[in-house]
C-alpha positions in Angstrom: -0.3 141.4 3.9 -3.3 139.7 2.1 -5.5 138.2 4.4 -5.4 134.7 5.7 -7.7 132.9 6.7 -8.5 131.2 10.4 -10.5 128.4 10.0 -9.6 126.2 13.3 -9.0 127.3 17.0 -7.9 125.1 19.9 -7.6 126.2 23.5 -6.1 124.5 26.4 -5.9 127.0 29.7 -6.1 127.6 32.9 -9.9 129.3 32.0 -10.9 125.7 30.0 -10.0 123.0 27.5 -11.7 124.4 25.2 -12.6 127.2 22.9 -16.1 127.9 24.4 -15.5 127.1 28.0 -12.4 129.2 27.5 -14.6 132.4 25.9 -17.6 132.1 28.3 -14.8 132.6 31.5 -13.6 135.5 29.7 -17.2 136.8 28.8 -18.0 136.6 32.7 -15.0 138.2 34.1 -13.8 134.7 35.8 -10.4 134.2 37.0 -8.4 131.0 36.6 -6.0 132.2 38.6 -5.2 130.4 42.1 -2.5 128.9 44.4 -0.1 126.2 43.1 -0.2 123.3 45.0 2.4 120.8 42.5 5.6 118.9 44.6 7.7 121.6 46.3 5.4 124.3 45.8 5.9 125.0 49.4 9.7 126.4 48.8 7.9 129.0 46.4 8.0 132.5 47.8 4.5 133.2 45.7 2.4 130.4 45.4 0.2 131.7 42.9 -0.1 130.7 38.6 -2.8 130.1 36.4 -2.9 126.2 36.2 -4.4 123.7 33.3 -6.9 120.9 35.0 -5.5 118.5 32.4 -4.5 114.7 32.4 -2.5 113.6 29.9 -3.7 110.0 30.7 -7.2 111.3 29.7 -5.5 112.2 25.7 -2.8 109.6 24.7 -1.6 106.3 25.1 1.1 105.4 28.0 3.4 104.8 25.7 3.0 108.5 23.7 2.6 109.8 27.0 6.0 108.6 28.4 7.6 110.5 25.4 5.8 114.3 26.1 6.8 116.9 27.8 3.8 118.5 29.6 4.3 121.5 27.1 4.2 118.8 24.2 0.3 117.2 25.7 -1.1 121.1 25.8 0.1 122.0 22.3 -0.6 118.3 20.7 -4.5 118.5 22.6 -4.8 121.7 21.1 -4.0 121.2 17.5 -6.6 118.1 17.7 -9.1 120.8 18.1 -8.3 123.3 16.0 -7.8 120.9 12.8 -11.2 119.0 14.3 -12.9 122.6 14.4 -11.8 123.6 11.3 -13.1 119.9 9.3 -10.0 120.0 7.3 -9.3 116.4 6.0 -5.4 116.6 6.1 -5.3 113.3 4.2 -7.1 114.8 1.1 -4.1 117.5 0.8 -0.8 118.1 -0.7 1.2 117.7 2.5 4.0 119.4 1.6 2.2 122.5 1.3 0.9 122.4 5.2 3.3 123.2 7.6 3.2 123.8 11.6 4.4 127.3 13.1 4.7 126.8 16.8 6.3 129.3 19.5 7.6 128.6 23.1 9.8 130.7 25.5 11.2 127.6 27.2 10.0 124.6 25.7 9.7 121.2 28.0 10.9 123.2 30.9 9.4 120.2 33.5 11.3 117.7 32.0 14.7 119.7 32.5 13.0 120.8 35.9 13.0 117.0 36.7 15.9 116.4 35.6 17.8 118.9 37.7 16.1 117.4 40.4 17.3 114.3 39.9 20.6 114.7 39.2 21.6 117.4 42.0 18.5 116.7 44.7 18.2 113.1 44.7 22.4 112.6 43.4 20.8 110.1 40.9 22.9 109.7 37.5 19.7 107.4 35.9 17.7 110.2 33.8 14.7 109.6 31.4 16.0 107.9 28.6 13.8 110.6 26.4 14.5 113.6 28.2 16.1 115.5 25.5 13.3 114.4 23.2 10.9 115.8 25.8 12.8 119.1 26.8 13.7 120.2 23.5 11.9 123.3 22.2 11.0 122.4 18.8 9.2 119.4 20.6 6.0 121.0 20.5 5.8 121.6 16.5 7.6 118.2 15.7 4.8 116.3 17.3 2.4 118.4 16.0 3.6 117.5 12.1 4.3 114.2 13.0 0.6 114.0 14.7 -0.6 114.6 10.6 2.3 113.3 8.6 3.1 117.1 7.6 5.7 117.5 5.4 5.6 121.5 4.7 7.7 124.0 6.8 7.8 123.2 10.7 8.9 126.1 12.4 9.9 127.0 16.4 9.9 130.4 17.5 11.5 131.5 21.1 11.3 135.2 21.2 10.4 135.0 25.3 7.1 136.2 25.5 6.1 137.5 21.8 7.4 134.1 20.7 3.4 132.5 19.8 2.8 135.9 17.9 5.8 135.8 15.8 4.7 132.3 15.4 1.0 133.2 13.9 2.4 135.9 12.1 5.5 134.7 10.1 2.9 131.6 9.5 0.5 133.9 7.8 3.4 135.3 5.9 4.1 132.3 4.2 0.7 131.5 3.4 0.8 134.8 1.8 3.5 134.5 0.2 2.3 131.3 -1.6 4.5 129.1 0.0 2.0 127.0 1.6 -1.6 126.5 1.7 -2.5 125.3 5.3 -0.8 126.6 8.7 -1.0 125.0 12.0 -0.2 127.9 14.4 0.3 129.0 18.0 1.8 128.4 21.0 2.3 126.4 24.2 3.9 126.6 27.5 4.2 124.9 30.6 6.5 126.7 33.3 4.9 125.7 36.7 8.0 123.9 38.3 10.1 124.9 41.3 13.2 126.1 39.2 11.4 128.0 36.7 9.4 130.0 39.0 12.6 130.1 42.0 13.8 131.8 38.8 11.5 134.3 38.1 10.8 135.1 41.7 14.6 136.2 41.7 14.0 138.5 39.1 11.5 140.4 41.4 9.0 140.1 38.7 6.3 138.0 40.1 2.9 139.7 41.3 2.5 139.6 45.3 -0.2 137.6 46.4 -3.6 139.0 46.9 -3.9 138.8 50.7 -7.8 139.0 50.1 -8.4 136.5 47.3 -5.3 134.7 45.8 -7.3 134.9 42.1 -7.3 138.8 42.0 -3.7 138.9 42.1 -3.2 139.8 38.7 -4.1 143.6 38.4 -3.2 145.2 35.2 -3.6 148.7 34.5 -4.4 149.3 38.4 -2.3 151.8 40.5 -1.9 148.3 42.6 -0.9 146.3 40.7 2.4 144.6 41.7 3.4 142.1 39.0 2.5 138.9 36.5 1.3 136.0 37.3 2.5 133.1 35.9 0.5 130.5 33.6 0.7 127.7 31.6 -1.3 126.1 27.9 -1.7 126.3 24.6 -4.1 127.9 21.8 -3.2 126.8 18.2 -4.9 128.3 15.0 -5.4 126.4 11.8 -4.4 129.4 8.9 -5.5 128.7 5.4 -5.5 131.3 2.2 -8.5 132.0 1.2 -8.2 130.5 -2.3 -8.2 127.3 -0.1 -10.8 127.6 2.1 -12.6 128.2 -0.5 -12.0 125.8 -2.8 -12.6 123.0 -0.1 -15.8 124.9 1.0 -14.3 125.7 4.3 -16.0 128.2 7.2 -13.6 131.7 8.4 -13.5 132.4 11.6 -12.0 135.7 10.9 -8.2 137.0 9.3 -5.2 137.9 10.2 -4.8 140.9 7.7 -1.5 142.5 9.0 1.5 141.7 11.4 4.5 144.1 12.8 7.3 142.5 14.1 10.2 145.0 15.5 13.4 144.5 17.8 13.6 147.6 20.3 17.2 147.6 21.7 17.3 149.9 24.8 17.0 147.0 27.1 17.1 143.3 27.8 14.0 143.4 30.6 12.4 147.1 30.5 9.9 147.9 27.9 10.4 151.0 25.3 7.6 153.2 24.3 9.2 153.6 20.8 9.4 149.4 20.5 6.3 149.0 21.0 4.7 151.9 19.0 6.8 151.3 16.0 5.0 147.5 16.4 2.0 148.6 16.5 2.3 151.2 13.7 3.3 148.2 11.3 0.7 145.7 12.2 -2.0 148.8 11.1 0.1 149.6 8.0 0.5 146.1 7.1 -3.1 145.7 7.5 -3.8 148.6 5.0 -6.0 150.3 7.5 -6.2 153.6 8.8 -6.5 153.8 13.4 -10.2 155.2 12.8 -10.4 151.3 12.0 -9.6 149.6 15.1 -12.4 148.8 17.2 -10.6 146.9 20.0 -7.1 146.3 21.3 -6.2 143.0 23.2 -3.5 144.0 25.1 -0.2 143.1 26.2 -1.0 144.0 29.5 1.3 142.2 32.2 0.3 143.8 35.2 3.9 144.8 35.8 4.5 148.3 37.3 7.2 148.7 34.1 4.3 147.4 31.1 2.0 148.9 31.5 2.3 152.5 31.5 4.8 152.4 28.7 1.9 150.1 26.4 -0.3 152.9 27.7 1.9 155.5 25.9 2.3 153.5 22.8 -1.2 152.9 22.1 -1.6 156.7 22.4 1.1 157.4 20.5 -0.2 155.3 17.6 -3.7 156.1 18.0 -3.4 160.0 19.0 -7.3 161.2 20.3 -8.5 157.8 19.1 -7.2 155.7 22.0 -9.3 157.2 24.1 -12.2 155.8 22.4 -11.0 152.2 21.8 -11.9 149.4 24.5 -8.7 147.8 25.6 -8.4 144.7 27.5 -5.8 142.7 28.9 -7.0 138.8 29.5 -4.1 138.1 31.3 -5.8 139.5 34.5 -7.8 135.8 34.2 -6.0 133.4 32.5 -2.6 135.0 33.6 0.8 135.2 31.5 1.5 132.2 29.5 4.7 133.8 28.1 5.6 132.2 25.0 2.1 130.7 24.6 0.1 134.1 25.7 0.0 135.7 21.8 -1.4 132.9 20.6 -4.2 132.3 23.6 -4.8 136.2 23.2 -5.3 135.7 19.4 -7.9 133.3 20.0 -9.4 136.0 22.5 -9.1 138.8 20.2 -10.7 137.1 17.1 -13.6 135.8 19.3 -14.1 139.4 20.4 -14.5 140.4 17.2 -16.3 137.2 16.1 -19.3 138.0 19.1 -19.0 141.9 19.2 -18.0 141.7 22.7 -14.6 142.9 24.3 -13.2 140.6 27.6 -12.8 142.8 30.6 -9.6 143.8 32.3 -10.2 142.2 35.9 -8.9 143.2 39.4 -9.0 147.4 38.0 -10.4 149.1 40.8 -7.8 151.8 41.3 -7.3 153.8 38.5 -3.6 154.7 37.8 -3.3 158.0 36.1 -0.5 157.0 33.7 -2.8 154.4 32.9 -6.0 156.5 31.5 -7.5 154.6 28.9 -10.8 152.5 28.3 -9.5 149.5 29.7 -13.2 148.1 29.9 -12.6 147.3 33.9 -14.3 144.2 35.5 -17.1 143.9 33.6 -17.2 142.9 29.5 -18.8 145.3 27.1 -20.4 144.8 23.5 -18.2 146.1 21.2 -20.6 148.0 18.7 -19.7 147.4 14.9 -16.0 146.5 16.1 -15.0 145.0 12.6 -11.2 145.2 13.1 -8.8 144.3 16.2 -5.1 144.2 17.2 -3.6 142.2 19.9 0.1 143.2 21.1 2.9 140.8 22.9 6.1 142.8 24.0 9.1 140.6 25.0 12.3 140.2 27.2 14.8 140.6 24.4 13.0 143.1 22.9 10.9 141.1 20.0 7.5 143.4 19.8 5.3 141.7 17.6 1.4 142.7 16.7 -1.4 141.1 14.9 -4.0 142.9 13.0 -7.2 140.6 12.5 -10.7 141.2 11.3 -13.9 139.9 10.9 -14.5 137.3 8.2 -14.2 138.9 4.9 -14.6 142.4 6.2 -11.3 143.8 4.9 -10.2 143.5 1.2 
């Protein structure tokens, strides 16, 4: 791929609302992690998720507001920032050459929540007279180009959990390509509702609550760990080539310089070794660059007795001898699983990583598994000496593996 460009980030999480609060938690090894306290919580068998301090009062009118979906606020408040943080004046462009590239794995998921509710638990046929305005998944991106009067591509990915990845990537690919200039990219999700997390409990793969503190519940990589932790938010990028940002005398933050998308079919729900490796071993190729390269690895990293040894395997299998000397981290033990939104809020991790030579720790790792032996820089963050290229991974239900190769600014190429 040739490289593109990041130019704007935007964060909205449950470690901050934005991109330096959001960095700092990580750099300090804080959780964001805690008990959920939203109506019927108390029916929940695990009470624990990584929840947003955000009012959607505080960011648009009442009469925007009665028209978004809580998924729709987080990815809306976090395109402001990346196209603020980028100083991109969208009105001086050829809008039909900037597009939006957004990826959710349920879209307004508290609107259909509600509506449920309503229906079934209160026998009421009256329902929001915008609900399917709200709940749809393309929601998200639509806003997000209507937001800017966008008139390029405007693109939803769902691929469960890798869904914010493939977004970022195929959005790089058609900058790229040439056929666009400017990408909004990213993710957002916002699952914390009674049904969606009744449902997820009934798939058994929810972590158990941490009968000692409810924000170390999330342990990947330890022998203890028990399962993911749910999250919601949103992180969007602002891609650009870099014929453009140059032209318009823009800043990079760093470049997405390869992506490997793959489809493992073993499984629905259990991860494959060979899905994940053959993702990884695109995103390097793609990038042009050899795995004496890669200086960090942002990863996947659920927490799930399944995950993680089999990314574990994968990353060695890729790597061979050189896993063992590349720090790996998985953020999710802090901000927890954001699934469709989690590549993109990792993204913003990884490129910050890179960006300040200093790799996030893997929280709550205090009992080493042994089918889990790499650096998985536990508890405590670590400089990450001469680091000038990173990947960050997001493996799917489905089986949609997709990886994104990004380096420093002008580094590669």
């Amino acid at each position: 791929m040739r490289p593109v460009a990041v130019s704007g980030l935007g964060v909205i999480s449950p470690l901050g609302n934005d991109v330096e609060t959001f960095f700092d938690a990580l750099s300090e090894g804080r959780s964001g992690i805690g008990r959920l306290s939203f109506k019927h919580a108390e029916r929940l068998g695990c009470r624990i998720g990584g929840t947003v301090a955000f009012d959607g009062a505080a960011h648009f009118p009442a009469a925007k507001l009665r028209m978004l979906d809580r998924v729709s606020q987080f990815a809306l408040a976090a395109a402001l920032q990346c196209v603020k943080s980028s100083a991109l004046d969208l009105d001086a462009l050829d809008k039909s050459r900037v597009g939006v590239s957004v990826g959710t794995g349920m879209g307004g998921a508290e609107t259909t929540d509600e509506g449920y509710f309503t229906l079934y638990g209160e026998n009421s046929d009256r329902l929001k007279p915008f609900s399917v305005l709200m709940a749809m998944a393309n929601a998200p991106a639509s806003w997000i180009g209507l937001e800017y009067g966008l008139k390029g591509p405007n693109l939803t990915y769902s691929t469960a959990c890798s869904s914010s990845a493939v977004a970022i990537g195929e959005a790089a690919r058609r900058i790229a390509s040439g056929e666009a200039d400017v990408m909004i990219a990213g993710g957002a999700e916002a699952p914390l509702n009674l049904g969606t997390l009744k449902a997820w409990e009934a798939l058994k793969a929810l972590a158990i609550e941490d009968m000692n503190d409810a924000s170390a519940s999330c342990k990947p990589f330890s022998k203890d760990r028990t399962g993911l932790v749910l999250a919601e938010g949103a992180a969007m990028v602002v891609l650009e080539s870099r014929e453009h940002l140059r032209r318009r005398g823009g800043r990079s933050l760093g470049e997405v310089i390869g992506y490997g998308i793959v489809t493992d079919v073993g499984h629905i729900a259990r991860p494959s070794v060979e899905g994940q490796r053959d993702a990884l071993a695109r995103a390097i190729e793609d990038a042009g660059v050899d795995v004496a390269d890669i200086g960090y690895i942002n990863a996947h990293g659920t927490g799930t007795p399944a995950n993680d040894p089999v990314e574990t395997a994968a990353i060695k299998a890729v790597l061979g001898d050189r896993a063992y000397q590349v720090p790996v981290s998985s953020t999710k033990s802090m901000h927890g699983h954001l699934l469709g939104a989690a590549g993109a809020l990792e993204f913003v991790a990884t490129l910050l990583a890179l960006e300040r030579s200093l790799a996030p720790p893997t929280i709550n790792l205090r009992t080493p598994d042994p089918e889990c032996d790499l650096d998985y820089v536990p508890n405590t963050a670590r400089p990450l000496k001469g680091a000038r290229v990173a990947l960050t991974s997001s493996f799917a239900f489905g089986g949609t593996n997709a990886v994104l190769a990004c380096a420093k600014s002008g580094d590669m190429r």
